[in-house]
C-alpha positions as CSV (number, residue, x, y, z in Angstrom):
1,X,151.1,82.9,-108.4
2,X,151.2,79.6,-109.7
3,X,152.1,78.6,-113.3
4,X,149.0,78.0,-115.3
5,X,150.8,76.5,-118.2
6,X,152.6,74.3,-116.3
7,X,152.3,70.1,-116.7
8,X,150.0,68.3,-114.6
9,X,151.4,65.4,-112.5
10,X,150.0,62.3,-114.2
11,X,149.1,60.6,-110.8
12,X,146.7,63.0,-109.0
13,X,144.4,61.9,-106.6
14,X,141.0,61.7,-107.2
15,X,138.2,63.3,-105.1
16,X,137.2,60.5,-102.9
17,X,134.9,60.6,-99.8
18,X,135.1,58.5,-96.5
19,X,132.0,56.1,-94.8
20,X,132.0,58.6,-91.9
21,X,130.7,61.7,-94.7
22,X,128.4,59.5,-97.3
23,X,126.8,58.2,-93.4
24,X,126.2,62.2,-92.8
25,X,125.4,63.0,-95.8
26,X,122.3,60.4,-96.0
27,X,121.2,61.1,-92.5
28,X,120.9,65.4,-93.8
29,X,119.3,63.6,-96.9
30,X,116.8,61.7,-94.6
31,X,116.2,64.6,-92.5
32,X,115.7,67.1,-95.2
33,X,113.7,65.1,-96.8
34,X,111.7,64.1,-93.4
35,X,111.4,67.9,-92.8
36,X,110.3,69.4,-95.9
37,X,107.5,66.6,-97.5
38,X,103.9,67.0,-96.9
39,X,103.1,64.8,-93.8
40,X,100.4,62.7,-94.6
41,X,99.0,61.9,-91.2
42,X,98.3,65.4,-90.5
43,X,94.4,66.2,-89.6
44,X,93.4,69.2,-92.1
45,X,90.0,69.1,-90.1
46,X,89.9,70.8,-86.6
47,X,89.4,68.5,-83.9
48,X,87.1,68.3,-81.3
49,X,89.2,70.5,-78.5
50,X,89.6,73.2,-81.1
51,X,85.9,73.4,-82.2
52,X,84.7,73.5,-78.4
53,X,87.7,76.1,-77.7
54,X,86.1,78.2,-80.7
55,X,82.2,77.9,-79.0
């Protein structure tokens, strides 16, 4: 187990993140976000197929 009390190197690396994942991460953004909105082009009344189909 490692030593909890132990001193910290002073020049640890910080969490960094390369093009190629901030590139994936904004197309999962742009498809979540394409995905799970309201579309607002979608017809809430029935169209004319659907109403004949129903007669």
């Amino acid at each position: 187990m490692r030593d909890l009390f132990a001193p910290r190197p002073a020049n640890r690396r910080q969490f960094s993140i390369s093009k190629a994942q901030l590139r994936g991460a904004i197309w999962l953004t742009a498809l979540a976000v394409f995905v799970l909105l309201p579309k607002p082009f979608a017809d809430t009344a029935p169209s004319a197929a659907q109403v004949a189909a129903e007669r």
